[in-house]
ROMAR-566059 format. One record per atom (N, C-alpha, C): residue in one letter; y, x, z. Coordinates in steps of 0.1 Angstrom, whole numbers, plus 5000, padded with zeros to 4 digits. Example, Ala and Ser with C-alpha at 12.3 -4.5 7.8 and 13.67 -1.06 7.14 Angstrom:
<palos>
a494351325078;a495551235078;a496751325078;s497851285071;s498951375071;s500051295079;
</palos>
This chain:
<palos>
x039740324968;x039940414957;x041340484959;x042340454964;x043640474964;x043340624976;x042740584986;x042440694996;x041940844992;x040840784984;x040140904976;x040940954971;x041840914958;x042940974950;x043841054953;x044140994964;x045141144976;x044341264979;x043441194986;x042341284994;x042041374979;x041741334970;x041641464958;x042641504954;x043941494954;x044941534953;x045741654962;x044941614969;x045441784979;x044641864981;x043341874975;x041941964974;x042642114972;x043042134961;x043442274957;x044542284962;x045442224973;x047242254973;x047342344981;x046542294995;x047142345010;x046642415015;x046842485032;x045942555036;x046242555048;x046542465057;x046742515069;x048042465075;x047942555090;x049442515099;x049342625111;x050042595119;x050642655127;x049842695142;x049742605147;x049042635161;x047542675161;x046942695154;x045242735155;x044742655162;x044042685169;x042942565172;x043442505189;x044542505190;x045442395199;x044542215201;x044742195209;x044042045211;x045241955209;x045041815202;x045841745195;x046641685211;x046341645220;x046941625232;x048441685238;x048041865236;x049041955236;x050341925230;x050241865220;x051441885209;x052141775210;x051741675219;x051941545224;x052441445207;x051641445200;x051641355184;x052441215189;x052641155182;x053341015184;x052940925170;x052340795178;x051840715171;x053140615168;x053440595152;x054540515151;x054240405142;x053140275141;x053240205136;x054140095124;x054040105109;x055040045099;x055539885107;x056639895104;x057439795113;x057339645107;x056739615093;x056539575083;x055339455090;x054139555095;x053039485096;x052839515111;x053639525119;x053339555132;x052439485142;x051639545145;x050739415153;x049439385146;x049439435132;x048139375125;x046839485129;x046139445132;x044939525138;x043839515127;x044039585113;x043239625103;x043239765099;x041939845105;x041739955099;x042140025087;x041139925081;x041439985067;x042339945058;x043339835061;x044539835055;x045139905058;x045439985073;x046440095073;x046340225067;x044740255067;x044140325060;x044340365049;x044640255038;x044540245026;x045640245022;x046640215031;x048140195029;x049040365033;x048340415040;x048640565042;x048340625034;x047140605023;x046640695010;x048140625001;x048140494997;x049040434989;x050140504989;x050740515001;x051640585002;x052740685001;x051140735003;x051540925002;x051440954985;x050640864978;x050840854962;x052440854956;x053040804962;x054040764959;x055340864965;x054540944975;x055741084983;x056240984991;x056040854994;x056940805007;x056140895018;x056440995018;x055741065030;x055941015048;x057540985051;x057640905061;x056840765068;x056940685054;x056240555061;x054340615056;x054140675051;x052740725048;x052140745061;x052840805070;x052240885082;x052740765092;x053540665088;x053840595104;x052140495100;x051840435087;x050540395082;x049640465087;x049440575089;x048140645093;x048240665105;x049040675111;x049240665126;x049140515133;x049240435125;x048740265128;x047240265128;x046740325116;x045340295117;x044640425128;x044940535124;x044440615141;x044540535156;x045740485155;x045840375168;x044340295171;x043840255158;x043040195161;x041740225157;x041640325150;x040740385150;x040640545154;x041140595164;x041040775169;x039940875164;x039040825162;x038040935159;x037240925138;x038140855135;x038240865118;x038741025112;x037341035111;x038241185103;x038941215090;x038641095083;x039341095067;x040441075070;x040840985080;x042640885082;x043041055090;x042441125097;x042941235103;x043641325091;x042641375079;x042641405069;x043541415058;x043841255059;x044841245051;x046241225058;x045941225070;x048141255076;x048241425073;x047141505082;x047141635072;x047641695064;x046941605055;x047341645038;x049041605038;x049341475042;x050741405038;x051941535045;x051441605055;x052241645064;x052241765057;x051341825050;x051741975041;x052341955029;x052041805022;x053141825009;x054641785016;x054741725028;x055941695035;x056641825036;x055441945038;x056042065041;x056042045062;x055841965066;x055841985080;x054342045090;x054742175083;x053442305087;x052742255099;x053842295109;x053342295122;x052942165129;x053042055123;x052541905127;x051241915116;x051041955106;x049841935099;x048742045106;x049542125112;x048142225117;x047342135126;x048442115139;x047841995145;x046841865143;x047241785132;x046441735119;x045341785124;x045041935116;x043741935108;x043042035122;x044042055135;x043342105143;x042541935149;x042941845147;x042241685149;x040841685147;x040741735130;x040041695122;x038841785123;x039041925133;x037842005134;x037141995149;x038341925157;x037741875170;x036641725164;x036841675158;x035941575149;x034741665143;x034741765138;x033841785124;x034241935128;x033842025133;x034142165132;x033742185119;x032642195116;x031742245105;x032542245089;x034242185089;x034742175079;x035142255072;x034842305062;x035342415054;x036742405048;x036642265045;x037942215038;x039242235046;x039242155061;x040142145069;x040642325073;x039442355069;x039642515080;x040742635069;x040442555057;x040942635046;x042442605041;x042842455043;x043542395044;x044342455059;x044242455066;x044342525082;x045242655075;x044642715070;x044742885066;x046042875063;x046042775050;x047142775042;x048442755048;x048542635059;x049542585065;x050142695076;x049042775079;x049042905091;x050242985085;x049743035070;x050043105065;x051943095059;x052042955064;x053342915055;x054442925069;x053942935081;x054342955096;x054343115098;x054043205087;x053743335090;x052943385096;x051743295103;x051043325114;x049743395105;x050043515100;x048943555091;x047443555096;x047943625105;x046243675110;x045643555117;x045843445123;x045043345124;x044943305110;x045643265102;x045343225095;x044443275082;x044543415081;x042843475077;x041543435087;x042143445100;x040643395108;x040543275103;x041143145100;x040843055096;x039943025083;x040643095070;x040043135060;x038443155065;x038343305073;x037043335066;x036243275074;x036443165089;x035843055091;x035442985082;x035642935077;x035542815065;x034942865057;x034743055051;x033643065041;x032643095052;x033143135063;x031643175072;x030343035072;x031542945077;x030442795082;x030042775066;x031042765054;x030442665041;x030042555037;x030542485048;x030242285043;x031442255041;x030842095039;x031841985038;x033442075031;x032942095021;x034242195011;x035342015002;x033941914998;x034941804994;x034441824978;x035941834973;x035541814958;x035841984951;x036742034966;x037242174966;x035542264961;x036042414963;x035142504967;x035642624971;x034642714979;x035442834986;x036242944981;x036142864966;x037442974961;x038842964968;x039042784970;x040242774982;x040642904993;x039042915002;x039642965009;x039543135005;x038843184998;x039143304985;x040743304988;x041543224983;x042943264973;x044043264988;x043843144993;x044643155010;x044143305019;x043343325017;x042743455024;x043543605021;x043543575001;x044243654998;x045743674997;x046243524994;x047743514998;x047843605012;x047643535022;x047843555035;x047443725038;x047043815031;x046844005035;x047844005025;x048243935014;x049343975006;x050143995013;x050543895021;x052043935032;x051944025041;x050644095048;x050644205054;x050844275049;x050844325036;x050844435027;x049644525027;x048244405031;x046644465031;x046544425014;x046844525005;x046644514992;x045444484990;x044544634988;x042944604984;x042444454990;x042244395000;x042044315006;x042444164999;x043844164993;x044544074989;x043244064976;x043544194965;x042844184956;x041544114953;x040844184965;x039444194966;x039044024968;x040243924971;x040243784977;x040143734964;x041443724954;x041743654945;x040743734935;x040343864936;x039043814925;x037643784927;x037143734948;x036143684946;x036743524943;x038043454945;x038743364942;x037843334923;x038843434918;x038643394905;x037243414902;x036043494905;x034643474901;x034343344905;x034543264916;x033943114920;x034443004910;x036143054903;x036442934899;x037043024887;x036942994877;x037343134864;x038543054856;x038742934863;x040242824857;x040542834866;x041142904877;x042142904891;x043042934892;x044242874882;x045342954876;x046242944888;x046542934899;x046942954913;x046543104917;x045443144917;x044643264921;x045443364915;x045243344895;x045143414880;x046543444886;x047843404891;x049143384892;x049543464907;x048543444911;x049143564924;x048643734924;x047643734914;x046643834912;x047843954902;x048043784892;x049443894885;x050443924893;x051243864903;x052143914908;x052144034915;x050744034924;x050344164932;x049944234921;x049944284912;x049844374903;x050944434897;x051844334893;x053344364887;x053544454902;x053844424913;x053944484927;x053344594926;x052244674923;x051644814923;x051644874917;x052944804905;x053044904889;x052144884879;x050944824881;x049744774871;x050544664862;x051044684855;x052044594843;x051044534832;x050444634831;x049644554817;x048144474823;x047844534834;x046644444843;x047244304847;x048944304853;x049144184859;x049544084844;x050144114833;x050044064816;x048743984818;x048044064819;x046344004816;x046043904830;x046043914840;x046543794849;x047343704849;x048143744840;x049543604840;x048643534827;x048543604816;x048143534803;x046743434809;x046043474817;x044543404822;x044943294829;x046043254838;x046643174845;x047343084834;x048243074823;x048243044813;x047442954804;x046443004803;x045442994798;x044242854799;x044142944814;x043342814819;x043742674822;x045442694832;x046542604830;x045842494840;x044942524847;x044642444859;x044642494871;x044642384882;x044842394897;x045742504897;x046842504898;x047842604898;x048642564914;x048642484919;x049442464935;x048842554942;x050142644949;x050942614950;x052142654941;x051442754931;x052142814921;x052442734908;x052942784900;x053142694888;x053542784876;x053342714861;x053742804851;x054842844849;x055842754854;x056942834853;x057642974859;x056642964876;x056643084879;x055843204875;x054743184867;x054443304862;x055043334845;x055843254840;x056443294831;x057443384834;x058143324846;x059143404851;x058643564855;x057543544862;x056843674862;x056843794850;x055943674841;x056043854834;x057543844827;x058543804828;x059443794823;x060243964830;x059943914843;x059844034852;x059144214845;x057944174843;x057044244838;x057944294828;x057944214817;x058144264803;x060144364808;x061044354816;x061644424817;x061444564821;x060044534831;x060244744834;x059344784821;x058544684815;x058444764805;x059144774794;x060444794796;x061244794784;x061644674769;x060244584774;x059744504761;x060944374764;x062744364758;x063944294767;x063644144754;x063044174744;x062744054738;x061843994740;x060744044746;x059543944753;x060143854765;x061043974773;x061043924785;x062243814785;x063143804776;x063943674774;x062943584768;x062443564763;x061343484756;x060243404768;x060243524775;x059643444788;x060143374800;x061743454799;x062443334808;x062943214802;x063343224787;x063043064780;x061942984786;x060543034783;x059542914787;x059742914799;x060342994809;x060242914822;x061142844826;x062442844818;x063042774820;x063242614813;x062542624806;x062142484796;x061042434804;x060242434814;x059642374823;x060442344837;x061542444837;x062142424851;x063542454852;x064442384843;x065642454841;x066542444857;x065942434863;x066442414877;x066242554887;x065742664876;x065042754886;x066442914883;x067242834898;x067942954895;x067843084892;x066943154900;x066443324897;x066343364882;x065543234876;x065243284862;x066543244854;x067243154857;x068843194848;x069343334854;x068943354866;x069543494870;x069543604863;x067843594861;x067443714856;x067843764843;x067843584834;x068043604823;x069743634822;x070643604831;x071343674824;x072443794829;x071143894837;x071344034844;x070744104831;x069644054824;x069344134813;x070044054799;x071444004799;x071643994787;x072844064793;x073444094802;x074244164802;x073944314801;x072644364804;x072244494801;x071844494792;x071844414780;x072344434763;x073244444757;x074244424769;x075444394762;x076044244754;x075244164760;x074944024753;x076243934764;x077244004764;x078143934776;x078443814774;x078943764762;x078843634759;x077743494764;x076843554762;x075443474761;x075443434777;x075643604785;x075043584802;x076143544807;x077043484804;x078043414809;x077443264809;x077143204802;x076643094802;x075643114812;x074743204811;x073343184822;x073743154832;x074843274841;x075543254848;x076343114855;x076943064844;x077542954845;x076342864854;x075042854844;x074342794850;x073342774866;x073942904867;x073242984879;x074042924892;x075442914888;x076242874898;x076442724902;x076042674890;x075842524890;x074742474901;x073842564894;x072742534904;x072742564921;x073342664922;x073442774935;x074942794936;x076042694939;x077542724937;x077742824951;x077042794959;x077242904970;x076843024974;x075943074962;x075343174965;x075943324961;x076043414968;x076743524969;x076243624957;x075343604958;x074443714947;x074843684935;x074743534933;x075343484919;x076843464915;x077643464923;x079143484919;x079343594918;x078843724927;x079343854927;x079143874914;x077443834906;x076843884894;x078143814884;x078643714882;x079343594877;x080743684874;x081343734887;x082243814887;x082443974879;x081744034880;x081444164873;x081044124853;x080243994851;x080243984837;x081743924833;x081943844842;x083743824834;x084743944832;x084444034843;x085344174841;x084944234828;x083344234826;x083244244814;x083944244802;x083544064800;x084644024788;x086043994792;x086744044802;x088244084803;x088443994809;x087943864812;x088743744818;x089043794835;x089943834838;x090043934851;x090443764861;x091543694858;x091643654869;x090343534873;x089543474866;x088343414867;x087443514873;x087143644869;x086143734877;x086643744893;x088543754894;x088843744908;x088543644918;x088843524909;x088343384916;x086443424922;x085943454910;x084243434917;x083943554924;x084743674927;x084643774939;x084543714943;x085843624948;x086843614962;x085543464971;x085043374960;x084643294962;x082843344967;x082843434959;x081543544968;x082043594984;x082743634986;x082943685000;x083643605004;x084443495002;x084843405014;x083743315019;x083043225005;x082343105005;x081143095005;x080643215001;x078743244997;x077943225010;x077043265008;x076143275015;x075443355023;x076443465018;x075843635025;x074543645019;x073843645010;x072943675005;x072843754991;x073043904994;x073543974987;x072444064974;x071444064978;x070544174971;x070644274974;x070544384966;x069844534973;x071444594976;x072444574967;x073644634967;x074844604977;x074044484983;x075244394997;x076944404984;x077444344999;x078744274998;x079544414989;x079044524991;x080344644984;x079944604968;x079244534962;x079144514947;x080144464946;x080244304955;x081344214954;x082644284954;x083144364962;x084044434966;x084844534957;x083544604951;x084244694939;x084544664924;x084144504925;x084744434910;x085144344909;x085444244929;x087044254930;x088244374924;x087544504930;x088844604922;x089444584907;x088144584903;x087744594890;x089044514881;x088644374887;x089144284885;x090744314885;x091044324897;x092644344902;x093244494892;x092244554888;x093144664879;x093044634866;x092144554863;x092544504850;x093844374850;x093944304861;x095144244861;x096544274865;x096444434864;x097844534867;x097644524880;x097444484888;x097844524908;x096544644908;x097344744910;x096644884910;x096144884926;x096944904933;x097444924945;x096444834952;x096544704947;x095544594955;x094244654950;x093644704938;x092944704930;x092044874941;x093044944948;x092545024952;x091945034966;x092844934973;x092644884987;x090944824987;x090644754979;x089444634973;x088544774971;x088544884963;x087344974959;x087245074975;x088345084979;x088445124993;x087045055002;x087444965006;x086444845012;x085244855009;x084844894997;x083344854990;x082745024994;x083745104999;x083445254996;x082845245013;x084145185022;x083745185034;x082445095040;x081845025031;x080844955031;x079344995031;x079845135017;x078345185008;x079445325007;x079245385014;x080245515016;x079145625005;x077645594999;x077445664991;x077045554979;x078145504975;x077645404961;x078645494951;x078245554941;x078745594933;x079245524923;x079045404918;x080445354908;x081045264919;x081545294934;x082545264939;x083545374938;x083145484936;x083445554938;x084145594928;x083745564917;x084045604902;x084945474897;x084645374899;x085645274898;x087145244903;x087145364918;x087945394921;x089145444911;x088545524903;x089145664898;x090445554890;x089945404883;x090545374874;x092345344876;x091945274886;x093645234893;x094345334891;x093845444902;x094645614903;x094745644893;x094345634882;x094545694870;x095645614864;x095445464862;x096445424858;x098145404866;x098145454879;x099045484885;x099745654887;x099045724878;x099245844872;x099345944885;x098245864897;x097345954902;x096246024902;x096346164891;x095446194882;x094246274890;x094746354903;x094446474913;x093246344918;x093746254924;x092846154935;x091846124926;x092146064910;x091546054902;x090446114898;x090646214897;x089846324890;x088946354902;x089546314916;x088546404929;x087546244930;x088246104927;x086946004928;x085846034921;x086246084907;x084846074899;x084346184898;x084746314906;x083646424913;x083246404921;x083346294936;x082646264944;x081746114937;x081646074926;x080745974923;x079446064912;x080246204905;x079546264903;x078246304910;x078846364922;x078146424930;x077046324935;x077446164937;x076546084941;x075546104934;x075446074919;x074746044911;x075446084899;x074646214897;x074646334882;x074746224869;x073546164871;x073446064858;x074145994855;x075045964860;x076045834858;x076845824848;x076745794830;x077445814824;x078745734830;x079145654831;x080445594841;x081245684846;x080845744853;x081445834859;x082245984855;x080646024844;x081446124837;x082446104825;x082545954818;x083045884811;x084445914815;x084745844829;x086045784833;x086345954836;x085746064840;x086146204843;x086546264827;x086046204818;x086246264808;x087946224801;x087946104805;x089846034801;x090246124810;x090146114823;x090946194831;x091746314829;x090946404823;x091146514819;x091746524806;x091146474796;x091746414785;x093646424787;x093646324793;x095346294797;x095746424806;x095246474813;x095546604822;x095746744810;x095246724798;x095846824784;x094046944786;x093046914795;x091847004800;x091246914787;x091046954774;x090546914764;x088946954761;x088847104764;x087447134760;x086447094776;x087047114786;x086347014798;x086346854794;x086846784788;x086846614782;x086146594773;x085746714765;x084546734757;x083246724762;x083346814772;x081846874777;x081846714786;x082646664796;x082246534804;x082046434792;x082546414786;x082246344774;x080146404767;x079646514766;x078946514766;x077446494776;x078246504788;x077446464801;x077146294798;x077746214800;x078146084796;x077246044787;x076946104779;x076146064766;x074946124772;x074646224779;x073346254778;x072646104800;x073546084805;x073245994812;x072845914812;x073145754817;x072445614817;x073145544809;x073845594800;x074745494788;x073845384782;x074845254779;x073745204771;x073245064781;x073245114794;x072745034805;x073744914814;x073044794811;x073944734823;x075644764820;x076344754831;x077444804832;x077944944828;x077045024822;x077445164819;x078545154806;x078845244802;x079845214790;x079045264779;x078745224770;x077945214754;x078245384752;x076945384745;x077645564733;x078445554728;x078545444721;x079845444712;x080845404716;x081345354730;x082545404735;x082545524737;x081445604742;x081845774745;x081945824736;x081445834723;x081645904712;x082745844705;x083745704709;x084545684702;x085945794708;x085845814724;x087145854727;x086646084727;x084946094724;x085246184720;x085846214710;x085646164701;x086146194686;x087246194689;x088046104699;x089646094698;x090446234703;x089446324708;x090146464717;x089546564706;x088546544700;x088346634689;x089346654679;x090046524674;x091146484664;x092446564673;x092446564684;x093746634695;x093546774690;x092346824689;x092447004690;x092046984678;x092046904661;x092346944649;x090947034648;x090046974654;x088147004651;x087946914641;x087946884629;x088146744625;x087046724619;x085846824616;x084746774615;x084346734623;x083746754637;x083346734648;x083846584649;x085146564652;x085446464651;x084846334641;x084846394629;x083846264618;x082746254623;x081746354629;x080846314631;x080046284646;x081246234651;x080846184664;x081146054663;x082345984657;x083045884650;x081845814644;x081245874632;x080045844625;x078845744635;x078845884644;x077445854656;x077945734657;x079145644663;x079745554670;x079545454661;x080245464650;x079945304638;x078145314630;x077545414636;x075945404632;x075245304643;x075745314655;x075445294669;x075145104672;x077245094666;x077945014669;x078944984658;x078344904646;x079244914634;x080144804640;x080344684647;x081244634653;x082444704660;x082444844666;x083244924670;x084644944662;x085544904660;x086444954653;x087345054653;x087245044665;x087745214662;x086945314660;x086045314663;x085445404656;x085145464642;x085845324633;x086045354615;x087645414616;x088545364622;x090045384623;x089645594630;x088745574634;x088845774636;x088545834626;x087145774624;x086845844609;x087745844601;x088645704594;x089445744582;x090745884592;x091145864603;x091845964608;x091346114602;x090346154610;x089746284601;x089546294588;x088446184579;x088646204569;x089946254558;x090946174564;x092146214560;x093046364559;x092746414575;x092546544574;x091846594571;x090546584567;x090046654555;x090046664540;x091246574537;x091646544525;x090246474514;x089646424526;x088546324519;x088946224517;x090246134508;x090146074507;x089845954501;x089245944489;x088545824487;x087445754499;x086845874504;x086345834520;x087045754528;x088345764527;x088645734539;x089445614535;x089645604523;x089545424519;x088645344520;x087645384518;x086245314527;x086345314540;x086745404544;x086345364564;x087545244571;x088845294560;x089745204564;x089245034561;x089345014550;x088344894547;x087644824554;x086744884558;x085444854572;x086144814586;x087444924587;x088244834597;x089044714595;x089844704588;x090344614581;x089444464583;x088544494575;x087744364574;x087244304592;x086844424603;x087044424612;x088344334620;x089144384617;x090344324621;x091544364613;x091544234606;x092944254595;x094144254596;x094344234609;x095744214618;x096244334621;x095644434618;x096044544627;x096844654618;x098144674621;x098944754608;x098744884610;x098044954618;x097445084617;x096545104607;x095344994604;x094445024594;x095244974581;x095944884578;x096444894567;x097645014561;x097745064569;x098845184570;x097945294564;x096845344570;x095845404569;x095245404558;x095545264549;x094545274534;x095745294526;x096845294527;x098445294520;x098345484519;x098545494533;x098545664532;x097445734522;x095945654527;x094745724516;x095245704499;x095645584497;x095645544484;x096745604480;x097745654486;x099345714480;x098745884476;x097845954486;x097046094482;x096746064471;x095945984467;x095045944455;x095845934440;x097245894448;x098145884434;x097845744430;x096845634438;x097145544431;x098145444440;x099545404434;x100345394438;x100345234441;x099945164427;x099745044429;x099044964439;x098045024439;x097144984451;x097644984464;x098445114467;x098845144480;x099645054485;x100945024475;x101944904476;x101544814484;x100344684482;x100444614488;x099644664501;x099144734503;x098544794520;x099644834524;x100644874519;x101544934531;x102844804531;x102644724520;x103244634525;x103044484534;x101544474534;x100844404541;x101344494562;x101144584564;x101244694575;x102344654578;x103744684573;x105144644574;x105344464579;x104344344571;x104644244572;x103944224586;x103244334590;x102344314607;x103044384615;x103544514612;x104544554618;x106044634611;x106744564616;x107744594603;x108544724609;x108444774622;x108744904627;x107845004624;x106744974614;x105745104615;x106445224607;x106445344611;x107145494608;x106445494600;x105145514601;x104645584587;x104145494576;x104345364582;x103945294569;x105345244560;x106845244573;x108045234559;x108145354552;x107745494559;x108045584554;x107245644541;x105945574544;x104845614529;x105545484517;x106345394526;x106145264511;x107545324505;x108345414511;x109245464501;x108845544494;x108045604497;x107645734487;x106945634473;x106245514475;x105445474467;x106345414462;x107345344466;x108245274455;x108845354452;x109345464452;x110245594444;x109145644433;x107545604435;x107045664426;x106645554414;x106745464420;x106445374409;x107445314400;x109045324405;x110145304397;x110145374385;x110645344373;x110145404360;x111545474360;x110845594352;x111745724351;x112445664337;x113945764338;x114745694325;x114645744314;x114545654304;x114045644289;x114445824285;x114145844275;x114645994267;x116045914258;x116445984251;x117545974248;x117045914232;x117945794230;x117645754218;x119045714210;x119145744193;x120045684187;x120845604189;x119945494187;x121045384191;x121745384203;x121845454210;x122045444225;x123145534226;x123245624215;x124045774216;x125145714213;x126545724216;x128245694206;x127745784194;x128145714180;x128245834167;x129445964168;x128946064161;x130246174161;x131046134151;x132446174153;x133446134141;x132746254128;x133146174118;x133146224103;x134546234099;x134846384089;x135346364081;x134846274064;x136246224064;x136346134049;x135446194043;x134746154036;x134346264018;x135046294009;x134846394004;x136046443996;x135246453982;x135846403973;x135146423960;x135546553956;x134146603948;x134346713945;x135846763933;x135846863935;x137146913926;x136446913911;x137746853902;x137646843896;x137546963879;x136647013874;x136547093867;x137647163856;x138247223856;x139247233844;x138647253831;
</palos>
């Protein structure tokens, strides 16, 4: 019974090996009998003890057991059968081909072995025998076992998947899926090759069917088709499904680095920097040496500002990784090392580092634009200004680029050009990934609008920014700026407010509701805002200089003039009247 249990246990898994139809002699096998029972000359306890075994994954002594009982029995095709099998979930391809090349010198006629064959061919890369093997096995059609030729259906179609023989692949996994309509192995590759040809909502309806049926899924599994459409649901824009789907795959497999990957490459293209720091974290836990994942690790810390931690996981990407970069190689690493280094003041280093990533990817445009930042903060405005026209030129789209061209100019006093790149910026890939939010670009437009005293324009780009991004605080600290100039101010006690509550610490916005409230005439009010501003910063100009005007207005003016208060004027005596003659 124990034999059987294996022997059905790898029906739907495998498929094959390496050498095709090689004779078992060639490969020179080695019989290594368990040290245990050495010498006992019982078939079918070794027999039975190789099935035992292999139940248990001792895959080593499994196969020295079955190699005891082959000793003594050579021409057993089930004991052949099941080293086979042991030797594909061992993962040792090219000794299982041999295996099951045994098992057909025994039994050509086997469909099973031949299909099994395919699979193991196919994990050796040896595609094209291993389709020949496949459609052997549906050619002859016996001895399939407890299997059926949907097996060799789905190995048939794996195996043109990797040629990149599409139709063919297709055409496999759904005569696959007509034989077996619960083949969630098949349902699972059918989706992938579809997500692959852009068919999004066909591979959905493959993933969900695989799902569904939730059987014979080896060599695939549900976690990897969660991960899938997790995949899916990002090109179609759907970013709440597709977290949703890398949760369930990771609650089946929290071990599956890619999908912490993924999950937290798209919470950083929310803007969810917080969150994909953790993913991250976990990513590296899992994969401490992998380059892809520190470089990603490194660029969300620059993110949230922690520069010298994003330097460490550069540095620890290009010294210690793995060289396994993704589509963007080593210059990603390279340009947020800069990143890094200019947010921790070394300009100069910070330039040498975007240098490198340029000479790497001599047409990556936010190397090129990330350049601009150092030089700019080293009040090399010319170099500046010529990086983020050569990152322009890479790529039009790049709000980044026309962003960081738009400060440039800005500071250069080119005001209505910082407008218009400020408008470029906004009509780009803002919003994205690492790009900079609209409502950073409409915060520092509004800030050059307020320069050239446009002060509508200004509120209502301001506006755009706290509709956008009511977390934005400056972007209320502009608005009450304009409002102010527009002598809107009960307005602009409101907007101040909204900052404030934002962040109460900051004696600009309390300055800002002192000034609104002193226009207003209400004095009392203003008092304690501009005296709150003073106790934050007690050098603020315009906030000592508004709280004098308010305490000169709220000192009470002196009384009118009253009686008692007056000295009396002297009187003459009274004189009695004269007296009548």
């Amino acid at each position: 019974m124990e034999r059987e249990k294996f022997v059905n246990k790898v029906r739907y898994t495998f498929g094959g090996s390496l050498l095709g139809l090689l004779v078992l002699g060639a490969l020179g096998l080695t019989v290594a009998p368990v040290a245990a029972q050495e010498g006992l000359e019982d078939f079918q306890y070794w027999a039975q003890l190789c099935a035992s075994l292999a139940e248990e994954d001792k895959y080593e002594e499994a196969i020295a057991a079955c190699d005891s009982a082959i000793a003594l029995n050579p021409k057993d095709v089930e004991t052949w059968r099941d080293r086979a099998g042991i030797l594909l979930e061992w993962q040792q391809y090219t000794q299982a081909t041999a295996a099951y090349n045994r098992v057909l010198m025994l039994q050509p006629d086997d469909s099973l072995a031949l299909a099994d064959r395919c699979y193991a061919l196919s994990q050796l890369e040896r595609y094209d025998v291993a389709i020949e093997s496949c459609e052997t096995a549906l050619r002859v059609d016996r001895n399939w076992g407890e299997a059926s030729p949907a097996l060799a259906w789905y190995h048939r179609g794996r195996a043109f998947r990797q040629l990149g023989e599409v139709k063919a692949a297709l055409d496999s996994f759904d005569w696959a899926l007509e034989l077996d309509r619960d083949y969630s192995a098949a349902a699972a590759d059918r989706c992938q090759l579809l997500a692959d040809l852009g068919d999004f909502e066909g591979a959905l309806a493959a993933c969900d069917r695989a799902l569904k049926a939730d059987r014979r899924w080896s060599p695939s599994d549900p976690a990897t088709v969660w991960e899938t459409q997790g995949e899916i649901y990002i090109a179609l824009d759907r970013y709440d499904r597709a977290l949703d789907a890398f949760d369930r795959a990771l609650a089946l497999n929290p071990e599956n680095a890619d999908a912490w990957l993924q999950r937290a490459q798209l919470l950083d293209r929310l803007g969810r920097h917080g969150e994909a720091k953790i993913a991250y974290d976990w990513v590296v836990q899992i994969q401490p040496n992998s380059s892809l994942a520190l470089a990603r690790q490194c660029a969300n810390l620059n993110r949230l500002g922690s520069y010298e931690e994003a330097l460490a996981a550069c540095e620890a990407a290009l010294k210690e990784g793995d060289g396994i970069w993704g589509s963007e190689g080593p210059a990603f690493a390279w340009m947020h090392r800069g990143n890094a280094l200019a947010g921790l003041g070394n300009y100069e280093e910070a330039i040498a580092s975007s240098n490198r990533a340029i000479a790497l990817a001599p047409d990556y445009a936010d190397a090129w634009s990330n350049r601009s930042v150092p030089l700019w903060h080293l009040g090399r405005d010319d170099e500046a200004l010529a990086a983020t026209e050569r990152a322009i030129a890479l790529d039009p789209n790049s709000s980044l680029a026309w962003y960081n061209q738009g400060r440039i100019l800005k500071d250069l006093g080119e005001y209505d050009a910082a407008i218009a790149a400020y408008d470029r910026a906004i009509k780009g890939d803002a919003n994205i990934g690492d790009r900079p939010s609209l409502a950073q670009i409409w915060i520092n437009q509004s800030a050059v609008f307020l320069i050239l005293q446009e002060y509508g324009n200004a509120l209502t780009v301001a506006q755009s920014a706290t509709t956008t991004a009511p977390e934005q605080v400056a972007g209320w600290y502009n608005q009450g700026l304009a409002l102010m100039a527009l002598q809107r101010y009960e307005e602009a006690v409101e907007v101040y407010e909204k900052a404030i509550e934002l962040d109460p610490e900051n004696a600009d916005f309390w300055t800002g509701k002192g000034m609104a409230l002193r226009a207003l005439e209400e004095y009392a009010d203003a008092l304690p805002a501009l005296e709150t501003a003073i106790q934050l910063n007690p050098t603020h100009p315009q906030a000592l200089q508004t709280l004098e005007i308010v305490r000169r207005e709220l000192q009470p003016e002196p009384p009118p003039p009253d009686a008692q208060n007056v000295p009396p004027k002297e009187t003459l005596p009274e004189v009695s009247p004269p007296a009548q003659p």
